[in-house]
N, C-alpha and C positions, 0 to 999 in steps of 0.2 A: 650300382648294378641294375641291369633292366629287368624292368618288371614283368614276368610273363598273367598277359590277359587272359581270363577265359570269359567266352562269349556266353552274354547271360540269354538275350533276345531283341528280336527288331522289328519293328513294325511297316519298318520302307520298303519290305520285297528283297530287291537284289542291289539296291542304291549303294545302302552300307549306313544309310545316317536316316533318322537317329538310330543310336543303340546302347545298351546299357552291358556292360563288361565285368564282373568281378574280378577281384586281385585275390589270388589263392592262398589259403595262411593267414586270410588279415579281415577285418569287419567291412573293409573299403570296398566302392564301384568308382568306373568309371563313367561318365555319361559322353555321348558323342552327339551331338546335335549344331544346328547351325547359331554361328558364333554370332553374340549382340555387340555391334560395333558403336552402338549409337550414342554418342557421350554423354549425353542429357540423360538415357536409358540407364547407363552405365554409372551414371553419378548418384541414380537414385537407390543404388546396391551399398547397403551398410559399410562399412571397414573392408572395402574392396582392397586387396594388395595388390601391389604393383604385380606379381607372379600369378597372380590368379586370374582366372576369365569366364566367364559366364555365357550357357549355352542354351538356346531354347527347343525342349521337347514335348510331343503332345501329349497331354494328358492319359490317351489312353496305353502310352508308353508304360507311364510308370505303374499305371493300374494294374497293370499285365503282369509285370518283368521282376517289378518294385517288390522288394523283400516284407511279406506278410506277417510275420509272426513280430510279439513288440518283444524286444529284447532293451532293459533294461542297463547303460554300460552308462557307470557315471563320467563328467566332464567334469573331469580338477583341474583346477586352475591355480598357478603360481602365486605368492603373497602381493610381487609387484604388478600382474595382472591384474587381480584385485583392487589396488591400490589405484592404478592408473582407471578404474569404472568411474571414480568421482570426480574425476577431470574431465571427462567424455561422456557421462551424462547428459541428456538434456533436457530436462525438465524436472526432473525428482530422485531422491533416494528415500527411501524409508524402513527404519529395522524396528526388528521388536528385539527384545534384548529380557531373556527367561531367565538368567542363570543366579546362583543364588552368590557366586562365587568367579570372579577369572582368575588366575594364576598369575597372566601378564601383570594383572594389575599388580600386583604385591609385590613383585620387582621392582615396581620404580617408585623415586626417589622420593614421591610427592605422598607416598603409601605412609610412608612413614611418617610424612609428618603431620598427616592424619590419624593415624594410630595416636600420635603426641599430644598434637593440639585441638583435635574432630575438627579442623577445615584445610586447606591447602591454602597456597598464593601462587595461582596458578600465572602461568607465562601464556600471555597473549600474542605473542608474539613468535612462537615460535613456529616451523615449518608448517605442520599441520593444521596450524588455529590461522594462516596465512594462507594456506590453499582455498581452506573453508570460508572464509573472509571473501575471498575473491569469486569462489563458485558462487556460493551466495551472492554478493553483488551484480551478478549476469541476470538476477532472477531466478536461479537454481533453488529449489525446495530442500531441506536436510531436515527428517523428522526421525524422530524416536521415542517408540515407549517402552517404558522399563516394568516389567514385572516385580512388585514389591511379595516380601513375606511381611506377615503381620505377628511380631516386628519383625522390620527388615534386618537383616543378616549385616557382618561389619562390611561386609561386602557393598553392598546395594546401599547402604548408609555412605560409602564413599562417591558410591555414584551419583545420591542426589546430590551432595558437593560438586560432584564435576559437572555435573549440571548447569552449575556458574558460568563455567567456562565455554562450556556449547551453547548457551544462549548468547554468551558473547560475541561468538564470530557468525551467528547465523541460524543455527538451529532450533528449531522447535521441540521440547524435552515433555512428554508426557506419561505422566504415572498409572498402574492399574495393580490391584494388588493380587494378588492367588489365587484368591478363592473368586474373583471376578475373573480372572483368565481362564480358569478351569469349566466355569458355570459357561462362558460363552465359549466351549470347549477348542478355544487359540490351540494352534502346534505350541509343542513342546519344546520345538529348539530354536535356535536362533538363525535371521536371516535376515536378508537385505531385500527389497524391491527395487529397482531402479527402470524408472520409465515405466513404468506397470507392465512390462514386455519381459523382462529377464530376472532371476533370483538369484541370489548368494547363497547357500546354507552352508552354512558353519559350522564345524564338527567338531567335537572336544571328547576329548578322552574321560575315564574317571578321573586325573589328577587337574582336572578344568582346563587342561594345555587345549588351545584351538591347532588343530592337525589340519585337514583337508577342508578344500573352499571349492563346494560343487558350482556350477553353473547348470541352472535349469532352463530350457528356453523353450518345453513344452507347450502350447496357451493353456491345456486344461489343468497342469499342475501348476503353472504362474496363475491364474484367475483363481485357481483355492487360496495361492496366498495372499494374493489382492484381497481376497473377503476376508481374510480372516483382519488385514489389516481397518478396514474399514469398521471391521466390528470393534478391534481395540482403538482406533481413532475416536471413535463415535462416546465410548466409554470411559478413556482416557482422562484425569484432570491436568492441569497443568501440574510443572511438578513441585512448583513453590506452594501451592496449595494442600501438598498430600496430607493429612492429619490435621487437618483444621476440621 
């Protein structure tokens, strides 16, 4: 069905371009301005889709026209979009990882036999420790620090176990306990940095299930989590060291 526009405003007189257009019913605009044909231009545009096109208009366009008020609307993102950031990466991921408890973990098979014997034998080789193996070898960074409780929960006691296994394929695993996250007053939930340009946050319910995976691509709300990472980096032990 076509869309009907309404004209928002225009700074060309009577030309017609540029102009900025609402779509009625919906958060969207349109922009009209003159098309960048220049490949070289055009290559330096992030995850351009082939559908998509990129148009240039003058600053005092949007100054004008451009919607003032900041309205908060989160961006969710699908599991496998998420999933596909660590392959398309390029240069860094890094999470902090607060909880005292995942749910997923307790699911799987390896839980168990932690619960039995307190270690696992973890599989190196499968999909996941195979991608991370390979990102890693590009020169990709993969860090993380874990929030311990003092003592840590059976939870967080399985993760410095898997620990093992993410320093295996590539990872750098770093510890910080509670009362150190709390003093350098870290967020409270968990998230991802990749590229120091874009964030993950993670969202869990009270039963630890993770639900929705926001994308933040704000600077001033990605540069808060930037600090905060650099404060738990800075503080961090390794994690084979924690309790020494």
């Amino acid at each position: 069905m076509t869309r009907r526009l309404w004209k928002v405003g225009t700074n060309s007189g009577n030309n017609g371009c540029p102009t900025i257009y609402s779509v009625p019913g919906t958060d969207q605009f349109v922009v009209q301005g003159d098309r960048v044909t220049d490949p070289d231009e055009l290559g330096q545009l992030e995850h351009l889709a082939p559908e998509e096109g990129a148009v240039t208009v003058p600053r005092e366009l949007l100054a004008t026209f451009a919607p003032k008020e900041a309205v908060h609307v989160p961006q969710v993102i699908s599991a496998e979009e998420f999933g596909r950031m660590f392959a398309t990466l390029k240069h860094s991921a890094w999470r902090l990882e607060t909880r005292r408890r995942y749910a997923w973990d307790e699911q799987q098979p390896e839980y168990a036999q932690f619960r039995a014997e307190g270690r696992v034998d973890w599989d190196l080789d499968d999909p996941w420790c195979l991608e991370r193996r390979e990102q890693s070898a590009l020169g990709k960074r993969f860090e993380r620090v874990r929030v311990v409780d003092e003592p840590p929960t059976e939870g967080q006691r399985y993760l410095l176990d898997n620990a093992r296994r993410n320093t295996a394929v590539g990872e750098d695993i770093r510890v910080l306990t509670r009362s150190q996250a709390e003093e350098l007053g870290l967020p409270r939930e968990d998230f991802w940095v990749f590229d120091s340009r874009v964030v993950a946050l993670l969202h869990f319910d009270d039963a630890d299930e993770m639900g929705d995976i926001e994308l933040i691509t704000d600077p001033v709300q990605v540069l808060r989590y930037a600090q905060a990472r650099e404060a738990a980096w800075h503080h961090a032990v390794p994690y084979d060291q924690h309790g020494r």
